[in-house]
C-alpha positions, -999 to +999 in steps of 0.1 A: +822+301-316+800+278-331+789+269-365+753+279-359+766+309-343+786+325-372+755+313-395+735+337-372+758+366-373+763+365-412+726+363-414+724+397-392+756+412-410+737+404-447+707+425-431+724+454-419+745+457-452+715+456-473+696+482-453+728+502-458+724+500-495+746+472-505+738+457-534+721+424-525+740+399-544+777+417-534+761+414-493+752+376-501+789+370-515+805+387-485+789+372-459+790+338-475+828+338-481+838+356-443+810+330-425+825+298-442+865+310-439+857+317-399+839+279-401+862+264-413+890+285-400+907+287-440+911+317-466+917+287-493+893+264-482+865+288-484+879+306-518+879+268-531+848+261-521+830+292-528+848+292-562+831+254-569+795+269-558+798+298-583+809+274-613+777+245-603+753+273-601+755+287-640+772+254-657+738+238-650+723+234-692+689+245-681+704+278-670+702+285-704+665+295-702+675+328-687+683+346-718+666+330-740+631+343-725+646+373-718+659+381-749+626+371-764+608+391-738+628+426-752+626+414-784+587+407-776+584+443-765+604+463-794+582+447-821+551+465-808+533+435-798+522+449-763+497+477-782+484+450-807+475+432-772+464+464-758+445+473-795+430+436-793+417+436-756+399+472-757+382+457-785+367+428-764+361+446-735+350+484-748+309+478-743+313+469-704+316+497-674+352+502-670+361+482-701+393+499-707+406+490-677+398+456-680+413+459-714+448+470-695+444+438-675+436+417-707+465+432-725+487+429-701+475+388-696+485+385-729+516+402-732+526+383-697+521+350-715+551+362-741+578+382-722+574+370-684+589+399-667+568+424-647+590+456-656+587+451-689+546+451-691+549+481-666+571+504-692+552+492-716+516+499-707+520+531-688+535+546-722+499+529-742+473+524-716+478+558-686+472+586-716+448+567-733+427+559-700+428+593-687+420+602-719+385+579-717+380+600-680+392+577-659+415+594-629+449+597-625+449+576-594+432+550-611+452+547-645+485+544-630+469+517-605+452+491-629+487+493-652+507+487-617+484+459-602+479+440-640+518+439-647+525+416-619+508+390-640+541+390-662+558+368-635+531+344-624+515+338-658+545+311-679+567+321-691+582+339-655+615+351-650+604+347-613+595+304-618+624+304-637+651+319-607+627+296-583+636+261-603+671+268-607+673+277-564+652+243-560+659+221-587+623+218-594+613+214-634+608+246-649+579+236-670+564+216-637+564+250-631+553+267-658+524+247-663+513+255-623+512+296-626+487+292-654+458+286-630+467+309-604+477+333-630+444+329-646+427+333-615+440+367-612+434+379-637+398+373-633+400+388-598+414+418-614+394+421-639+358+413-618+372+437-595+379+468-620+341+462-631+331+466-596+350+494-588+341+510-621+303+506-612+302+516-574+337+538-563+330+558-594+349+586-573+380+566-576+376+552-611+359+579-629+328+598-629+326+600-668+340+571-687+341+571-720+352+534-734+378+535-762+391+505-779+387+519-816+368+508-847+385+474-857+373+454-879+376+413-877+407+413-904+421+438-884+416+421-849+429+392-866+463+408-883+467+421-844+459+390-824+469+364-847+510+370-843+508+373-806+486+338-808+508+319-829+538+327-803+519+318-772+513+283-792+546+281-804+565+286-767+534+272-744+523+247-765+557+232-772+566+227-736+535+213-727+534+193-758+564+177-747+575+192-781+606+213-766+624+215-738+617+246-716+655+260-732+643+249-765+614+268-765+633+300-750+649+299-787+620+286-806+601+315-790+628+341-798+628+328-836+596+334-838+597+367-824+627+382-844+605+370-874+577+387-864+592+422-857+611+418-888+581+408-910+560+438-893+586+464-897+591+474-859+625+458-850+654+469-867+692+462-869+697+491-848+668+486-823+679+444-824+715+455-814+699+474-784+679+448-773+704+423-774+728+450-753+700+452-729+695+411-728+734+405-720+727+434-688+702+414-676+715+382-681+749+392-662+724+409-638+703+372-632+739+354-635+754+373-602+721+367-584+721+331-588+760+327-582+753+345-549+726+323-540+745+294-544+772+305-518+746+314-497+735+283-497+762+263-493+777+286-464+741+280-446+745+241-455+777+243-435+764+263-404+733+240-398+713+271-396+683+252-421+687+225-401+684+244-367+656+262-377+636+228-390+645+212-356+624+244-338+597+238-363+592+206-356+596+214-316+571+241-325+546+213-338+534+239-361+514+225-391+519+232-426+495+255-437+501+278-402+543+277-412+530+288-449+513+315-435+541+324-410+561+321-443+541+343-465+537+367-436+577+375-438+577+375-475+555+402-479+573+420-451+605+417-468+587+430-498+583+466-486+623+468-485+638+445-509+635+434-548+619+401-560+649+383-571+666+394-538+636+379-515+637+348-534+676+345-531+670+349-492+644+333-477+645+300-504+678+286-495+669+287-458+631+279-460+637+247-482+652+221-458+626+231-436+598+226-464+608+193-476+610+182-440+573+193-438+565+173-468+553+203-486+552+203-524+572+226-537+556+232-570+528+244-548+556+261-526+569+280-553+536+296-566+530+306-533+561+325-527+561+341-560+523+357-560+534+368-521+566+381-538+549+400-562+528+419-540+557+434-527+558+446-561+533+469-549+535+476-512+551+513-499+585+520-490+603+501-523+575+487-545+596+483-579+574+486-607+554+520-590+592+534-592+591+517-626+555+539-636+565+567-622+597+570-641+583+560-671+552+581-670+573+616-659+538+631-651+549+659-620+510+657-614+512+618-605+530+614-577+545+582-557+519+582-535+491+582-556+502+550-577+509+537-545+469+540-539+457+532-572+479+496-569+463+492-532+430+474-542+451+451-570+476+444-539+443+434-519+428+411-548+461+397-550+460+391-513+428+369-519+441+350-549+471+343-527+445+329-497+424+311-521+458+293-538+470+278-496+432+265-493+430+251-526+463+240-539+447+217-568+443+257-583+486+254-592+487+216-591+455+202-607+473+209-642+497+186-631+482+159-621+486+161-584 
């Protein structure tokens, strides 16, 4: 049997345990340490050699970013910073047809730009924005759909868990990065927001027949007292990276200084609520940890079975070009969406795709951007869709059901669909910030 063989069979076994409901990363390990002990015919070997990939993958110093933004990101949430976003937004938008979903998307741009993890800004805005919008008249359908479609701008928009678990697979600099998902997140945002305006004004059916736009009576000093915290963080963890001011893991704990103070100087966080949200950090941190470990086994039991290799080799044979093997690429991505987790996609498809992509010449800055907006609309796409589970369990509404969130989110997956498109034909859209 022969290298490329087994790689081919583990490739098939890590399927069919997944659809089986094996937990991704525990599949990965498996198949990783059973491929490379048939390969190289050695129970120590590959328990040495597995061991080694586990201790590279987390002994990296810029793996340190991972709970630093995510404990800044909980720590971000628990001091109510998402409703003075929310409160801040409706203000802006509250004289325009639809305005308070607009608001949800502004509000949810913002808070993105803080936490940078699309569960989060899910949880959070179904508890403030789905009352308050149906509330306003706007339907059901519609509520739960604008809150679904506008949190995926928590990992696109810097800082992105997403960008982050995509630099350490690559090696690519995670403020390079950073710095590229602001104009494609942008962009989105726009999209959405042009797009909830249009909607508003001519599927009134869907939206609402009678809106009535909240936003509440605010005046400047209160606007201010609401929007000037939430500024002076962006600044402080934005502004630092791209000032050349901190390191990306610098800024992770400048930003979390600045939030504790924050939450402690408003009142919201607590000793108790700190302890929870640092319980919650470690959970996700160990969570992220075991994905990446697995990934790098993956990896290196796919570097051993030539299978990246192979696969470049019938590219090349194939004489495909690179924009038709991105959209091949894309194309499988959002497939794999409708049955597996973002984190999970990424820890699949990277490791195998990136030989290929560097043989292609592709930039993969602009690479990455691409797989994480296709990634995320899998965020949204029917049977597993993540952060509709997230709304629904969240909202506990018996009169919403799966389905229609599903529907409310389909137009947001759509626009996403054409920011995607409009980021392949114009990559200068992630890369102009960068120079290239």
């Amino acid at each position: 049997m022969t290298d490329f063989t087994v790689g081919i069979m583990t490739l098939g076994a890590m399927g069919g345990l997944i659809l089986f409901g094996l937990y991704v990363p525990v599949a990965l390990i498996l198949c990783s340490f059973v491929g490379v002990w048939i390969m190289m015919d050695s129970v120590v070997l590959a328990s040495r050699m597995l061991g080694l990939a586990a201790n590279d993958a987390i002994s990296s110093y810029f793996f340190g970013v991972v709970p630093l933004f995510v404990l800044m990101g909980f720590v971000v949430s628990q001091s109510g910073m998402g409703r003075d976003a929310f409160d801040v937004a409706n203000a802006m938008f509250r004289r325009i047809r639809g305005g308070l979903g607009v608001g949800t998307i502004g509000a949810n741009t913002i808070f993105a730009a803080i936490t940078g993890i699309s569960i989060a800004s899910a949880a959070v805005f179904t508890r403030l924005a789905v009352p308050e919008m149906r509330r306003h008249g706007y339907t059901p359908r519609f509520s739960v759909g604008v809150v679904a479609g506008s949190s995926v701008l928590g990992m696109l928009i810097p800082p992105s868990l997403l960008l982050i678990l995509y630099g350490l697979l690559t090696e690519q600099s995670v403020g390079a990065l950073f710095l590229a998902g602001i104009g494609p997140g942008l962009l989105l945002a726009v999209f959405f927001g042009i797009g909830t305006v249009l909607m508003a004004t001519f599927l009134p059916g869907f939206v609402g027949e009678t809106l009535s736009e909240g936003g509440g009576d605010f005046s400047s000093r209160d606007l201010v007292a609401k929007g000037g915290p939430i500024t002076l963080l962006i600044l402080l963890v934005l502004g630092g990276i791209y000032g050349g001011i901190f390191t990306p893991v610098e800024a992770g704990a400048m930003g979390t200084i600045g939030a504790l103070v924050i939450g402690f100087a408003k009142g919201t966080l607590t000793l108790r609520s700190l302890w929870q949200v640092l319980v919650e950090t470690g959970l996700v941190t160990a969570s992220v940890c075991f994905l990446i470990i697995a990934a790098q086994m993956y990896s290196r039991m796919l570097a051993f079975s030539g299978l990246p290799g192979t696969f470049g080799g019938m590219v090349v044979a194939a004489d495909l070009t690179p924009i038709a093997f991105i959209l091949l690429y894309v194309l499988v991505v959002i497939l794999f969406g409708m049955i597996l987790d973002s984190s999970s996609i990424m820890l699949i498809l990277v490791p195998l795709m990136l030989p290929i992509v560097q043989t292609m010449r592709i930039d993969l800055i602009w690479f990455g951007i691409i797989t994480v907006i296709a990634v995320e609309i899998g965020l949204l796409t029917p049977p597993f869709g993540i952060s509709v589970y997230v709304i629904k369990s969240t909202l506990d509404d018996p009169d919403i059901s799966l389905s229609d969130i599903f529907l409310g989110a389909a137009p947001f997956a759509l626009m996403m669909l054409i920011c995607l498109g409009a980021v392949i034909a114009v990559p200068e859209i992630a890369t102009g910030l960068l120079g290239r």
